[in-house]
C-alpha positions, 0 to 999 in steps of 0.5 A, a space after each residue: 500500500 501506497 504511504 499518503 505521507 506527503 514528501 517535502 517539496 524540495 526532497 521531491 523536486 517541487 516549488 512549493 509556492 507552485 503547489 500552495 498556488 494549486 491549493 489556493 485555487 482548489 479552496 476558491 471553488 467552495 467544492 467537496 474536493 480531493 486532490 492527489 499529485 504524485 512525482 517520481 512515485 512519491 506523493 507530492 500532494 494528498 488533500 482533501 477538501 470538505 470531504 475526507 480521503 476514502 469519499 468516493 466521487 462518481 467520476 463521470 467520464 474518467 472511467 472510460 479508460 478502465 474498459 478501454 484497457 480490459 480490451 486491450 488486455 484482452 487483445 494482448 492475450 490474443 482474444 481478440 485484436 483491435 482491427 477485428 470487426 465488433 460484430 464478428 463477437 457480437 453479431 446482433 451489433 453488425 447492422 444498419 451500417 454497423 457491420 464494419 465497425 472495428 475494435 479500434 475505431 470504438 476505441 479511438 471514438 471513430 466508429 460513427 456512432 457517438 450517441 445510439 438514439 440522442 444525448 438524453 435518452 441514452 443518459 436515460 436508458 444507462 442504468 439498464 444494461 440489456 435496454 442500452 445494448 438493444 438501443 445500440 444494437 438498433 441504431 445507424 452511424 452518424 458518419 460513415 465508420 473511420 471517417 471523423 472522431 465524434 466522442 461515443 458519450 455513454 455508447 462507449 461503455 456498452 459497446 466495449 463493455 458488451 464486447 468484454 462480457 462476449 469474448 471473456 464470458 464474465 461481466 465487465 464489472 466482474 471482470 474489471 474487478 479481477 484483472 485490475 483491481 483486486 490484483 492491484 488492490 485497489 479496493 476504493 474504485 467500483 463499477 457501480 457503487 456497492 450497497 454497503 459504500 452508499 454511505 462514503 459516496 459523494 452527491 454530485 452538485 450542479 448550477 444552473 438549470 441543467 446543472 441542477 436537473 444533472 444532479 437530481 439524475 446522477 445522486 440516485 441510486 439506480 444511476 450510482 449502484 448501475 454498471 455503466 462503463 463509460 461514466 459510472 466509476 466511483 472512486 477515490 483520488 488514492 486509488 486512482 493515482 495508484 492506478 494511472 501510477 501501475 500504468 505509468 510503471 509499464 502496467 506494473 506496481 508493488 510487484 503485481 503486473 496487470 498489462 504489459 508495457 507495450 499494451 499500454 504504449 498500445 493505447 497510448 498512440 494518437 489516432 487524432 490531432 488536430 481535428 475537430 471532434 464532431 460530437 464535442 465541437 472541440 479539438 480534441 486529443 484522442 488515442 486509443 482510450 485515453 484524450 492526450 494532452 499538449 498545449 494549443 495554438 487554438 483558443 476555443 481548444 480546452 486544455 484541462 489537463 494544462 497548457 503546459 502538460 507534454 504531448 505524452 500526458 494521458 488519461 481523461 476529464 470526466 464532465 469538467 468536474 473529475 479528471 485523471 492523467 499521467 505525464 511519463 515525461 515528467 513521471 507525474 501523475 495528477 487525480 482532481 476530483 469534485 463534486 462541483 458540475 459547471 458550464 463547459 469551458 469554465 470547469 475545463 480552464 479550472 482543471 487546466 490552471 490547477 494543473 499548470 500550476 502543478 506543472 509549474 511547481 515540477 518543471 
């Protein structure tokens, strides 16, 4: 287990103002908060804000990555391989313009398909796994596949997730829990909140009408207790800076190896740069499971992961409120959690300047 004793900013390598910068800006949000900074596997940074270190937050789309990587895994053991067609496992999936969708281009959100039926009926339907895999099932490409990225919002999770579950022949969550978690003993990360948790979990609170309308939705049980691969993690920011630590390691930590090295170089590669995202009407960064980081020469670009973050950084923001990523030219890895659901660019340019400051402090 990971000691949570912070190191001394200078016995790490780090300015201390940069981080008493970081902190500061954290504080301004007035949000239920957690905050993990780890250098050269040292922990630099662990706080907490109105919440203690075991809150679980439900980490919106930060967990996509989790289901990205059990394909992977699954292809590094040469169950399946990435330019395998979905349908070729999942036959009911290959139809209405779907049946030459491959792996990668799910992962590398270029399938056509970023939305089954709309935006909110799939938010809707996500709480009933065989509902949502019928409504992809029965849905049609929005551009033809491979051609543009256009970020898959809940349609990740279930058709990756359905892939897992049809080639390995256990649930994802079951799976998740065998490959990843247990072995890495990270027992504060959940593919659907446990009954026995609800009492750790930490309500989601939104601003403005739809801010307020999301947060009715999401602090129900049903949403918070449901298999939902592509938004529905709950988890603390230790276990998850332990998490993005095994990947920085080459898929290994404390002796106990999930991935191989080359797998996770895998899911790293770009698979755009540069091109505007047609669900997100952003640039947006994307690999083979992760967004990437880099800085931007375009304004409207959001960077939540820092202007100053390399080209290397990887992991993923989930609705501007929780965020993960790790940096392996830096050897950093960075986990902001809140409870706070705001307007787009204004969570994004919060993310991004705790995150430069973090930078900072470590360059």
């Amino acid at each position: 287990m990971t000691d949570w004793t912070e190191c001394p900013p200078r016995q790490a390598g780090v300015a201390a103002r940069g981080l008493d910068r970081a902190l500061d800006l954290v504080r301004a949000q007035n949000a239920a908060a957690q905050l993990c900074v780890l250098r050269d596997g040292n922990v630099v940074l662990d706080r907490a804000f109105g919440c203690g270190p075991e809150s679980l937050f439900w980490i919106f789309s930060a967990s996509k990555p989790f289901v990205a990587l059990l394909v992977h895994l699954l292809a590094e053991r040469g169950q399946l391989s990435l330019d395998d067609r979905v349908a070729s496992f999942w036959p009911e999936f290959g139809q209405r313009g779907k049946e030459a969708i491959t792996v990668r281009q799910v992962l590398q959100h270029r399938s056509g398909l970023p939305v089954a039926r709309s935006r909110r009926l799939d938010a809707l339907a996500m709480p009933d796994w065989q509902r949502s895999v019928h409504h992809i099932e029965r849905a049609s490409p929005s551009w033809p596949p491979g051609q543009v990225p256009a970020y898959h919002y809940i349609s990740y999770g279930f058709i990756l997730g359905e892939l897992v579950r049809r080639v390995s022949g256990v649930g994802v969550a079951d799976f998740l829990a065998a490959e990843f978690l247990g072995p890495l003993g990270l027992g504060d990360v959940h593919l659907g909140l446990p009954g026995d948790r609800w009492s750790r979990h930490v309500p989601v609170r939104g601003r403005g009408l739809a801010g307020r309308v999301s947060q009715v939705f999401v602090n129900r049980r049903a949403i918070r207790q449901a298999v939902i691969p592509a938004a529905g993690i709950s988890a603390t920011a230790r276990d998850l800076a332990r998490f993005y630590q095994a990947l920085l390691r080459g898929g290994e930590l404390g002796g106990v190896r999930v991935l191989q090295a080359a797998t996770i170089e895998q899911a790293r590669q770009p698979s755009s740069d540069g091109e505007r995202d047609r669900f997100l009407k952003l640039p947006i960064r994307w690999s083979q499971g992760f967004q990437l980081g880099g800085p931007s020469q375009e304004r409207s670009a959001h960077r939540p992961m820092g202007q100053l973050s390399s080209p290397q950084t990887f992991g993923h923001n989930g609705s501007n409120c929780c965020i993960a990523w790790a940096d392996p030219a830096r050897d950093l890895v960075f986990v902001y959690l809140t409870d706070r659901l705001t307007a787009s660019p204004e969570g994004a340019r919060h993310q991004g300047s705790v995150a430069d400051a973090i930078i900072a402090a470590c360059s």
